[in-house]
C-alpha positions as CSV (number, residue, x, y, z in Angstrom):
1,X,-35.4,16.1,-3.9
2,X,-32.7,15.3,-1.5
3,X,-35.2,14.6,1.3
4,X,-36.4,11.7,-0.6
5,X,-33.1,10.0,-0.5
6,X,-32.6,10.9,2.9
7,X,-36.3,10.1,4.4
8,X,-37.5,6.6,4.9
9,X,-40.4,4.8,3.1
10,X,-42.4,4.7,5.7
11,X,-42.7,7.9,6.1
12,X,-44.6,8.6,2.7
13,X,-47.9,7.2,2.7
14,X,-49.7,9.2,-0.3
15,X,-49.2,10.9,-3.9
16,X,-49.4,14.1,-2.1
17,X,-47.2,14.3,0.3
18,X,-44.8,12.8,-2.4
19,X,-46.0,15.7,-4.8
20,X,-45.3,18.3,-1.8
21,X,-42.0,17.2,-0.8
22,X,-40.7,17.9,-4.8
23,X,-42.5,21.3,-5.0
24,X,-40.8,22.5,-2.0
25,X,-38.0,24.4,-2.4
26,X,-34.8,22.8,-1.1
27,X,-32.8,24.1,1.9
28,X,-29.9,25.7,2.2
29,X,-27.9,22.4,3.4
30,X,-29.2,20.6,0.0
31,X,-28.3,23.7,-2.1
32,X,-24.6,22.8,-1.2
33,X,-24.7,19.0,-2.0
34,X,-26.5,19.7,-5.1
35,X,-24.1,22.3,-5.8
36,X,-21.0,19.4,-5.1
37,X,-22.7,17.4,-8.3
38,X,-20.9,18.1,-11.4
39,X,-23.4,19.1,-13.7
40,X,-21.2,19.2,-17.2
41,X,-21.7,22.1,-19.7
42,X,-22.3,20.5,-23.4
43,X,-20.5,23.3,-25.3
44,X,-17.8,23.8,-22.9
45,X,-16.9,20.1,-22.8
46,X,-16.9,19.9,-26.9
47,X,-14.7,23.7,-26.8
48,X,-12.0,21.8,-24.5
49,X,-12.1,18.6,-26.7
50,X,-12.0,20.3,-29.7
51,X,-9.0,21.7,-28.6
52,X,-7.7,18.7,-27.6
53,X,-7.7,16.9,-30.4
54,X,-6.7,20.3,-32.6
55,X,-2.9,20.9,-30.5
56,X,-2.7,16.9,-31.0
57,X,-3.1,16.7,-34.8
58,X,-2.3,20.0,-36.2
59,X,1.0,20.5,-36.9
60,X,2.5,24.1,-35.7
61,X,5.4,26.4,-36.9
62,X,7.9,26.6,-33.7
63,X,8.3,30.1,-34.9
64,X,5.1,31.7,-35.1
65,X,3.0,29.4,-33.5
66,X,0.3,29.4,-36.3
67,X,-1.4,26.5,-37.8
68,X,-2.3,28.1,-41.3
69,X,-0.7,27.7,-44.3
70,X,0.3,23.8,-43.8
71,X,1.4,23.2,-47.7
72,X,4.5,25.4,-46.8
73,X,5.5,23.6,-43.8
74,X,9.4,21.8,-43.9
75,X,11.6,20.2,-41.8
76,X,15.2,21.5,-43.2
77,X,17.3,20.3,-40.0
78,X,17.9,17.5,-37.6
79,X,15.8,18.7,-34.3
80,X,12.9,15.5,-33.8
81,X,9.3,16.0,-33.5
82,X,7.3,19.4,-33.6
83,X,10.8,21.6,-32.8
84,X,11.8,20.5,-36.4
85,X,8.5,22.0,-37.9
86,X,8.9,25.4,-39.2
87,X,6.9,27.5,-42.3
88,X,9.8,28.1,-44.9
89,X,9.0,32.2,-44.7
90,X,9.6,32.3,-41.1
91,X,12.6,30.6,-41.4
92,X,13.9,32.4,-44.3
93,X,12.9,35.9,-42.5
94,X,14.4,34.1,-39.4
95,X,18.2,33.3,-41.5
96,X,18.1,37.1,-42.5
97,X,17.7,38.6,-39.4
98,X,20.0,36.5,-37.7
99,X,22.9,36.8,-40.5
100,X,23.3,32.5,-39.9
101,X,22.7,29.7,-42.1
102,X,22.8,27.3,-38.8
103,X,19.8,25.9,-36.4
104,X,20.5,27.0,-33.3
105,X,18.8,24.1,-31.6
106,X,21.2,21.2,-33.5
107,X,23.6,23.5,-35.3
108,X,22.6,22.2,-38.6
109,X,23.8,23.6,-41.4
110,X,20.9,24.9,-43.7
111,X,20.9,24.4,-47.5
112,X,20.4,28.2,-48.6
113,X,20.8,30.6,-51.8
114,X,21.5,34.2,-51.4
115,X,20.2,36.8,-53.5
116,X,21.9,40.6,-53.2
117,X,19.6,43.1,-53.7
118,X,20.7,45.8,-56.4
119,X,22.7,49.3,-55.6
120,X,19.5,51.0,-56.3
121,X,18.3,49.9,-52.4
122,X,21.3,51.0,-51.0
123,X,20.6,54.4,-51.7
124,X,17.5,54.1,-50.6
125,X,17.6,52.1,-47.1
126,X,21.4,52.1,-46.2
127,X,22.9,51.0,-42.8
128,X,23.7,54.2,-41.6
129,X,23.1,57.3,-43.2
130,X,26.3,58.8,-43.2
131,X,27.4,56.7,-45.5
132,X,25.1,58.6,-48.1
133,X,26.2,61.5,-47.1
134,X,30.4,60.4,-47.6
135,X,29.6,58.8,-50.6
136,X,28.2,62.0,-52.1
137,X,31.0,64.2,-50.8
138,X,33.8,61.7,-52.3
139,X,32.0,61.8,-55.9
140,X,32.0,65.9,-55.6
141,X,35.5,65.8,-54.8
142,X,36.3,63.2,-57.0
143,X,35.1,65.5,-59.8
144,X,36.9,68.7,-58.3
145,X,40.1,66.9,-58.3
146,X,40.4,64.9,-61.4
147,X,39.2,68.6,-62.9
148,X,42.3,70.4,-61.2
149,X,44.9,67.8,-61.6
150,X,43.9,67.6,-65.2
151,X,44.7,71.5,-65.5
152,X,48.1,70.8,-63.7
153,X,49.5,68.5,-66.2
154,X,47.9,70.7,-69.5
155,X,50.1,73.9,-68.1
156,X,53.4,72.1,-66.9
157,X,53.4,70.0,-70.4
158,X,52.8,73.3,-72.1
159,X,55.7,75.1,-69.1
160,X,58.0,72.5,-70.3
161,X,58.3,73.4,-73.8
162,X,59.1,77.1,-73.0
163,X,61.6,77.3,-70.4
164,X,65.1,76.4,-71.1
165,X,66.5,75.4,-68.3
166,X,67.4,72.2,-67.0
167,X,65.9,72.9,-63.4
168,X,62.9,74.5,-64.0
169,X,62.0,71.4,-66.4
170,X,62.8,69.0,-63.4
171,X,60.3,71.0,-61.5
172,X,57.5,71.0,-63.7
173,X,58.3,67.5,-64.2
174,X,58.3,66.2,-60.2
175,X,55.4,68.7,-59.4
176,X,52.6,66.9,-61.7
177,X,53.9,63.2,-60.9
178,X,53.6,64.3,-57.2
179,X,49.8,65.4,-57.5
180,X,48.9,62.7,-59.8
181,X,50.4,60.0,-57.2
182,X,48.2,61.9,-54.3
183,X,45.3,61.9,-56.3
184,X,45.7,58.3,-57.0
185,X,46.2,56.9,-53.5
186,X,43.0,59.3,-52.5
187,X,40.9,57.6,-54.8
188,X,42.1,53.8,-53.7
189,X,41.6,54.9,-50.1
190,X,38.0,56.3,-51.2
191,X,37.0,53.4,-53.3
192,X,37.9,50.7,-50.9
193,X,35.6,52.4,-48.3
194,X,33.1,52.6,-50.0
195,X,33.2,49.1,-51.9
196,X,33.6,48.0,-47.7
197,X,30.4,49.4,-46.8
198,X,28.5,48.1,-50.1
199,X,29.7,44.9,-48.7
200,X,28.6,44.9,-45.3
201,X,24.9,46.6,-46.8
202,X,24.9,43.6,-49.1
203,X,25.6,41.0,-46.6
204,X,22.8,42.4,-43.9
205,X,20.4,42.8,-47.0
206,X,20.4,39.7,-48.8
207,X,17.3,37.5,-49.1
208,X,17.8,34.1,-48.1
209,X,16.0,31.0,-50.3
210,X,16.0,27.7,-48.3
211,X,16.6,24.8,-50.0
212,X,15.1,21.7,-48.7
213,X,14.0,18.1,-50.2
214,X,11.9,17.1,-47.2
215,X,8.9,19.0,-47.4
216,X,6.1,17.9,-45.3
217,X,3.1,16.2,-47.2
218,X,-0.1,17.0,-45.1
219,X,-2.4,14.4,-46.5
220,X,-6.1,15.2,-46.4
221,X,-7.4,11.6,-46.1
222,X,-5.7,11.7,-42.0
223,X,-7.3,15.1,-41.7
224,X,-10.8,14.1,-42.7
225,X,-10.4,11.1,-40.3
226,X,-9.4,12.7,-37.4
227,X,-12.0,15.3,-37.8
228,X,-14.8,12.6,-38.4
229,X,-13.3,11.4,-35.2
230,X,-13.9,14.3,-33.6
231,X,-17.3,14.4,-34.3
232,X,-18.1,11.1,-32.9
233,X,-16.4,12.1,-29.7
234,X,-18.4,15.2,-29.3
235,X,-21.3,13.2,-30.1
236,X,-20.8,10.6,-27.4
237,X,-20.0,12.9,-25.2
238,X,-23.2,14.8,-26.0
239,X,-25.3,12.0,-25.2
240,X,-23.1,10.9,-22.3
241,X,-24.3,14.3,-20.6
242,X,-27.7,14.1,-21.4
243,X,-28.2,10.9,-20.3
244,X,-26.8,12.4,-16.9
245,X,-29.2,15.2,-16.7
246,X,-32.0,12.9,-17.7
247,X,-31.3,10.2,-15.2
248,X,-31.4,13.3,-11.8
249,X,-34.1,12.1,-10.6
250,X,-34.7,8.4,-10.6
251,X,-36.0,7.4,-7.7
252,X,-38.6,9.9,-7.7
253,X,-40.4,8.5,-10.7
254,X,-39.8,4.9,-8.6
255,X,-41.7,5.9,-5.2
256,X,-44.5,7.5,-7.4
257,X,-45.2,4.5,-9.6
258,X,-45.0,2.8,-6.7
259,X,-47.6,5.0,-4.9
């Protein structure tokens, strides 16, 4: 083919030598400058447009990175263009995890409910699993104690009416007040622990509900235009490229018309 362009036209004289020089099979010198030509794949040039035009349009979570689920898309804080963009689950899983009600990007401060989960969770996912395990061991001894100190005050009371003297009723007086004011500063320590780690449980467990007035509206009617657009891109495209694979070899059907 390439000898065509390169020869002169004096040099063909009949249909068959023009015939011969496009049967024979091209050297290694032409193999290279055929191999320069760009020769444009139809399905890999409407992939990379598609593409294109897709990461333009679409709108994406700056979170996940996915392009599904558009009707739950918001923009809750101040950060401009597609850093502002976020699904509301991702960011409400996002809030949790973090224990912050702030964007880290503008430090805007998120409109947000909190919901604490019931006791009955604590029990069964707590932060630490000793804290089970005290819990159990303070309700035991709890129980042990109140049971003792109980008994203690039935058989001084009863002590008191049967001895006579003055010191002995002192005694039996001071000893139960004494056990009853241990017993009582036990159980505040106890209680306050434990209300402390329900606390810090509820604050690490508490689903977070974003709050936000300016929801995105993805409207169809700009999504079935730029898709339609789409279309007529590829399709000028597609016709662009065969019109280039058509058009190879022009001269050759010039020389043998001319012939």
């Amino acid at each position: 083919m390439f000898k065509i362009f390169s020869s002169n036209n004096k040099n063909i004289k009949t249909r068959s030598e023009l015939v011969s020089l496009i049967t024979e099979p091209l050297s290694l010198e032409n193999d290279t400058q055929f191999s320069s030509i760009p020769i444009l794949n139809n399905e890999e040039i409407l992939l990379n447009e598609q593409d294109k035009q897709e990461t333009g349009n679409l709108q994406v979570c700056r979170i996940c990175y996915s392009t599904s689920d558009l009707q739950s898309l918001i923009a809750p804080c101040q950060c401009s263009g597609t850093m502002g963009i976020l699904h509301r689950n991702c960011l409400e899983r996002w809030l949790e995890i973090s224990n912050t009600t702030k964007c880290e990007i503008c430090q805007h401060e998120y409109d947000t409910v909190r919901y604490p989960k019931s006791l009955f969770y604590f029990f069964i996912n707590p932060l630490r699993s000793s804290d089970i395990r005290y819990l159990i061991t303070d309700v035991i001894l709890f129980i042990v104690l109140t049971i003792i100190v109980s008994w203690l005050i039935i058989t001084n009371i009863s002590k008191i009416k049967i001895v006579k003297t003055f010191h002995d009723r002192i005694s039996y007086i001071i000893l139960p007040f004494a056990v009853i004011f241990i017993y009582i500063i036990w159980c505040w320590v106890s209680f306050r622990y434990h209300i402390q780690v329900i606390k810090e449980w509820r604050s690490v467990n508490q689903p977070i509900r974003v709050i936000n007035k300016n929801k995105l509206k993805i409207n169809s009617n700009e999504n079935l235009l730029s898709r339609s657009n789409q279309i007529l891109d590829h399709d000028s495209l597609y016709s662009l490229t065969s019109q280039n694979e058509e058009n190879i070899l022009p001269d050759i059907y010039i020389l043998s018309n001319n012939n």
